[in-house]
Each structure stands twice: as C-alpha cells, then as structure tokens.
C-alpha positions in Angstrom: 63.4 34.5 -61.7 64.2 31.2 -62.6 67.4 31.0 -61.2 66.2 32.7 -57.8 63.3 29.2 -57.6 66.4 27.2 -58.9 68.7 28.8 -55.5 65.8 28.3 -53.4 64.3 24.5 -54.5 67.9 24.2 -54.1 68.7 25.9 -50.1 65.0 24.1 -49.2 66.4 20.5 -50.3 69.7 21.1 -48.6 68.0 21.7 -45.4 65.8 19.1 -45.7 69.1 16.5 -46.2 70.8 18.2 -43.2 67.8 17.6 -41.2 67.4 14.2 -42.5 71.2 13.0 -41.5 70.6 15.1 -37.9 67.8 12.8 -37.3 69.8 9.2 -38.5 73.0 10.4 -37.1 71.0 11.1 -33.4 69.0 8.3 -33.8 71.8 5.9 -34.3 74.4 7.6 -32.6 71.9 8.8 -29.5 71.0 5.2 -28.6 74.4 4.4 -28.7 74.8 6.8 -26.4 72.2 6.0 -24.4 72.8 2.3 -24.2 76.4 3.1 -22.9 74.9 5.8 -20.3 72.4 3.0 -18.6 75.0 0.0 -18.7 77.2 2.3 -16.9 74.8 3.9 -14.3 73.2 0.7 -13.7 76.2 -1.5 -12.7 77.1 1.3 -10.6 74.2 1.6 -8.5 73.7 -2.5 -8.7 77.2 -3.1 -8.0 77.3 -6.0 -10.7 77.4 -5.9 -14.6 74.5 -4.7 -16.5 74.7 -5.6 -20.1 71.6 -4.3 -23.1 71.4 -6.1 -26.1 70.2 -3.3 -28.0 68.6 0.2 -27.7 66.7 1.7 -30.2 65.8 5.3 -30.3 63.0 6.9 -33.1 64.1 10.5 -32.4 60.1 11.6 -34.5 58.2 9.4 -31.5 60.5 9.8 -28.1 60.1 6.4 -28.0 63.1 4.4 -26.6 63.1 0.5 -27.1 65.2 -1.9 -24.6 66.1 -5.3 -25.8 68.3 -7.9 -23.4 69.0 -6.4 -20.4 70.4 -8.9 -18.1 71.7 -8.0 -14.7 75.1 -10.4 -13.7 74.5 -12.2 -10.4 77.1 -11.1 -7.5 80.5 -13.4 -7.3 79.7 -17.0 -5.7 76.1 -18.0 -7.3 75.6 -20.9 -9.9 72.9 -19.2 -12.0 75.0 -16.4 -14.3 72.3 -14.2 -14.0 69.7 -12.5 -11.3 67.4 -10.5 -14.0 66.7 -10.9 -17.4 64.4 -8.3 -18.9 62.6 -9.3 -22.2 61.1 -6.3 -23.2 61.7 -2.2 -22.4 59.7 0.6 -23.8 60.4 4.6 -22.7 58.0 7.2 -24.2 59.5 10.5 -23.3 59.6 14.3 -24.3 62.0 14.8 -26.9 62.0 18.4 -26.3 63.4 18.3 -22.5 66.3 15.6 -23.3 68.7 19.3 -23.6 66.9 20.7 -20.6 67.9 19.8 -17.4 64.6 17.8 -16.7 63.8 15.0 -19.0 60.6 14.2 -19.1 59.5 10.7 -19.4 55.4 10.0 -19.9 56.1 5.6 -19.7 58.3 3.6 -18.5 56.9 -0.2 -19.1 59.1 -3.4 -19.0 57.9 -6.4 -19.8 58.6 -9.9 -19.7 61.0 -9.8 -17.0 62.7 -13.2 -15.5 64.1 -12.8 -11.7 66.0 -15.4 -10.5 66.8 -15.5 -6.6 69.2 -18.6 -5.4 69.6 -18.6 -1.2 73.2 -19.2 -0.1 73.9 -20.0 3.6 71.9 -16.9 5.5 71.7 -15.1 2.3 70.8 -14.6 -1.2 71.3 -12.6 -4.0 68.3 -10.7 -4.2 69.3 -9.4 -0.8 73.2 -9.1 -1.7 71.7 -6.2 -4.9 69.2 -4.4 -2.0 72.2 -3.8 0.0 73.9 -2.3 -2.1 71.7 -0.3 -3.4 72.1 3.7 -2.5 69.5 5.2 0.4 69.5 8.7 -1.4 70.5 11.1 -4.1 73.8 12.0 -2.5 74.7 8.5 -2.1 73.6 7.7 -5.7 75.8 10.3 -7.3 78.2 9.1 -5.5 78.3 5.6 -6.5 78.0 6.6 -10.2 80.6 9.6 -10.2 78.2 12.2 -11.4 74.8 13.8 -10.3 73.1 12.9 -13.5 70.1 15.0 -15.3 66.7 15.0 -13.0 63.9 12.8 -14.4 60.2 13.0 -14.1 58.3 9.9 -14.8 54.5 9.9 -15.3 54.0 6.2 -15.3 56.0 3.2 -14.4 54.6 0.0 -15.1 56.3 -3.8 -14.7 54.3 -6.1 -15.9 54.8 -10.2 -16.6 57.6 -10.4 -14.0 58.7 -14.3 -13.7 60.5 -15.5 -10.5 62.3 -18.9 -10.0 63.9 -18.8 -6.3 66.0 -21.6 -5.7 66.6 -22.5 -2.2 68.8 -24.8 -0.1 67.9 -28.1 -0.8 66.4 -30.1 2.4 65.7 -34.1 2.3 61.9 -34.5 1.8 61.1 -30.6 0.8 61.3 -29.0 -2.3 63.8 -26.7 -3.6 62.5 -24.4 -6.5 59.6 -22.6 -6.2 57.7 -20.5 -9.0 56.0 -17.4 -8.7 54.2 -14.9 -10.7 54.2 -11.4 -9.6 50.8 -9.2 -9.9 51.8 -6.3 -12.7 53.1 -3.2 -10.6 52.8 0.4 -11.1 54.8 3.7 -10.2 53.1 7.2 -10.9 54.3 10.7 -10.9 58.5 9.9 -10.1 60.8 12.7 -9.4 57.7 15.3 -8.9 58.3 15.8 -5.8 62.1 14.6 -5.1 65.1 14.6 -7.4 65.2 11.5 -9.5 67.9 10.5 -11.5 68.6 7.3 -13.6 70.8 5.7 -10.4 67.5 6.1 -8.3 65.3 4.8 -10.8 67.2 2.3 -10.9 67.0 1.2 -7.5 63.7 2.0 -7.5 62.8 -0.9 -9.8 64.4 -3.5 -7.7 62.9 -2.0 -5.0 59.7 -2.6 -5.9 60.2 -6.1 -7.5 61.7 -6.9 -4.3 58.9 -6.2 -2.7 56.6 -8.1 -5.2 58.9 -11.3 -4.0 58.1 -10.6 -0.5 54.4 -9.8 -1.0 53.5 -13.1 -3.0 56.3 -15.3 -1.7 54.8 -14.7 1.6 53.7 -18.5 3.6 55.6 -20.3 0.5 58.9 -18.9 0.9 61.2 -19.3 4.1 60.0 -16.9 6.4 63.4 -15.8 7.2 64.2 -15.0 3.3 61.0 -12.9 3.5 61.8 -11.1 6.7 65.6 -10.6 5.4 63.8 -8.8 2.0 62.0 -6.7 4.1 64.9 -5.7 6.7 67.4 -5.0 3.8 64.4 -3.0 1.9 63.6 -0.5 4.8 67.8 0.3 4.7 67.2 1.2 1.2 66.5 4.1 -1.0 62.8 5.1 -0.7 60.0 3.8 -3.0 57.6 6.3 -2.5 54.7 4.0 -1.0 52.4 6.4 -1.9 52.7 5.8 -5.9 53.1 2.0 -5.4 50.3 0.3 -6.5 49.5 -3.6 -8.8 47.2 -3.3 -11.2 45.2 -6.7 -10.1 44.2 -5.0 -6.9 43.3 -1.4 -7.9 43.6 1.5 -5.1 45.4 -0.7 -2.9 49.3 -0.4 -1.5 51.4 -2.8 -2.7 53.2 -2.4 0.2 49.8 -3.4 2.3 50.3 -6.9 2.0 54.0 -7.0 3.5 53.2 -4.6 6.5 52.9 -7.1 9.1 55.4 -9.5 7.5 58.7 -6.8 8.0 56.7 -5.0 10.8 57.0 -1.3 12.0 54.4 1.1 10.6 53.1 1.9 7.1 54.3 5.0 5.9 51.1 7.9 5.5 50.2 8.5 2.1 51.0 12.2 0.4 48.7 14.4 0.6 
C-alpha cells in the first residue's frame, strides 16, 4: 500500500514538474518567439525596421507585455526614428493561440511618441501610408505568408505624443506639438480576415488620421490633404469601429471628412 502512495506521490509530482518547465520553457521561449514573429511582420508591412526591446509572455494570464518598439524612419530623414512606443499590453485567449483563430480581448498601447519631419513635397508619415498594403492578399504578400486570423475585441491607443517638424520658413515656426485624443478600435477581424500585417497597418492608419484630425488649421494644409489622399489608397480602417474616447459615439473620421473630401463611408449595420 505504501509503495503504491509512494509510485503515485511520486507520478503526481513528476507531472506537476513537466507541467512546470512546459509553462517556463513556453513562457520564455514563446515570447521569444513572438518578439521575432512581430519584428518580422511589421518591417514587412512598414517597409522599414521594426525593433522590440522586450516581450514578455505570462502563459497562466494571456497577457502579452511590449516594451521599446521603435519603428526606423525611411532612408533620407534626420530624426532616426518615426514611432517610439512606450508601453504594449495584449490580453488574449490562450486557448485559441493552436487554433487557427487567436483570439485577442485588448490590445492597448500606451505612451506612444510619433514623430513626422516634412521633406520637399513629402514626409515620412506619408512615405509608411504608401506603403502600407490595401488588403489581405496584398498583406500576405508583402510578409511571405498568410499568417493566423485574429479577432480583436478592443483596440485602444492612448497618450499618443506627436512632434512634426516642418520646413523651416524666415518668420514662422518649424515644430509644432500635438496631443492626440485616446483612440479606440472594437470588434477587428469579425467580420473580415485580420492578420498581424493588417493590424499593423491598421494602427498607423488610425494614428494617421489622429494627425490629420487635430493637426487640422495648424498644420500645412497640404501635409493634411496629402495624409488624407495617401490614407484613402490604403488598407481599410473600418470607420465604423473608429471611435476617441474624449468624444464618445462620434467618428473619428468625422472631423477629417471635409478636410480629404469625398463621402463618409455608411456605418455597419
């Protein structure tokens, strides 16, 4: 009898270690992973460097935190860098990471420093939007693979810092500050295929269009306009589900309608 309690104290704490080293080894070895995974997608779809500092992954939680991401500035700017992001959180289902939807419940980043420098007609801002893919096809394509589907439930950017530096002119001023209104995305990927290339671009997309919206009668008009041309070539944001926080029920993209021109699209039914 004593030997069958020995076998079994002994078979329960053996599982209990395996289980144990499964969950380290993922941890560690899963943010790894995943680090590598968004560096990769996301200077694909960008078409510049994308570096993290560090990912951590509590496998118990779902929760996924994002330290130092930085997004490199396209070749001929003097600033290094376009995006610095302070702060990412990801609360998702661990049980749908093997399945070929993952489900994601929050995406929040916060503390995010955006910094757009104008060169000649241009500027860099506007140089990432072009590039950025119009579709699914065209993301897959850019990244070499079609990538897991993604549902998100929540989407918030929040604390978003912008420093535009524009060409200098005798008399007038040549850095302006803004301070974008927190932003919100719900329900991403219900009712189209998302993957982490389109989430991607649908970030910048809609902190693109935070710059247009407040930068509107303080920035050049034509830096505005040129946002809001290179936006309606881009992948779509889903005006629907595009919403700040400071002004509750209302389109973000309300406040840029008559600045790019053309109609609003209708919201889902």
């Amino acid at each position: 009898m004593k030997s069958a309690k020995k076998i079994l104290t002994y078979v329960a704490v053996s599982i209990i270690v395996i289980l144990l080293v499964l969950i380290v080894g993922f941890s560690l070895f899963g943010a790894s992973l995943i680090k590598t995974k968004v560096e990769k997608v996301a200077s694909s779809t960008l078409g510049v460097p994308v570096t993290i500092k560090s990912i951590n992954l509590s496998i118990l939680s779902g929760k996924v935190e994002i330290k130092g991401l930085v997004v490199k500035n396209p070749p001929g700017y003097a600033n290094e860098t376009l995006l610095e992001l302070g702060d990412g959180i990801v609360n998702l289902d661990i049980g749908s990471v093997m399945s070929n939807t993952i489900k994601i419940q929050l995406v929040k980043l916060d503390d995010t420093k955006l910094t757009i420098e104008q060169k000649g007609l241009t500027n860099n801002l506007n140089e990432i939007l072009d590039k950025l893919p119009k579709g699914e096809k065209e993301a897959a394509q850019k990244t070499g693979q079609p990538g897991k589907k993604l549902t998100v439930t929540k989407l918030e950017i929040t604390n978003t810092n912008v420093k535009v530096k524009l060409l200098p002119v005798p008399g007038k001023i040549d850095t302006v500050s803004l301070k974008l209104d927190p932003i919100v995305m719900e329900n991403l990927g219900t009712e189209k295929k998302l993957s982490v290339a389109t989430l991607v671009a649908k970030v910048m997309g809609a902190l693109a269009v935070g710059v247009a919206k407040q930068g509107a009668g303080i920035l050049p008009d034509d830096m505005v306009k040129g946002i809001g041309s290179t936006l309606g070539k881009t992948v779509e944001l889903g005006t629907s589900t595009v919403k700040t926080t400071t002004e509750a029920g209302k389109n973000v993209f309300e406040g840029v309608k008559g600045i790019f021109g053309g109609k609003k699209s209708e919201p889902n039914k």
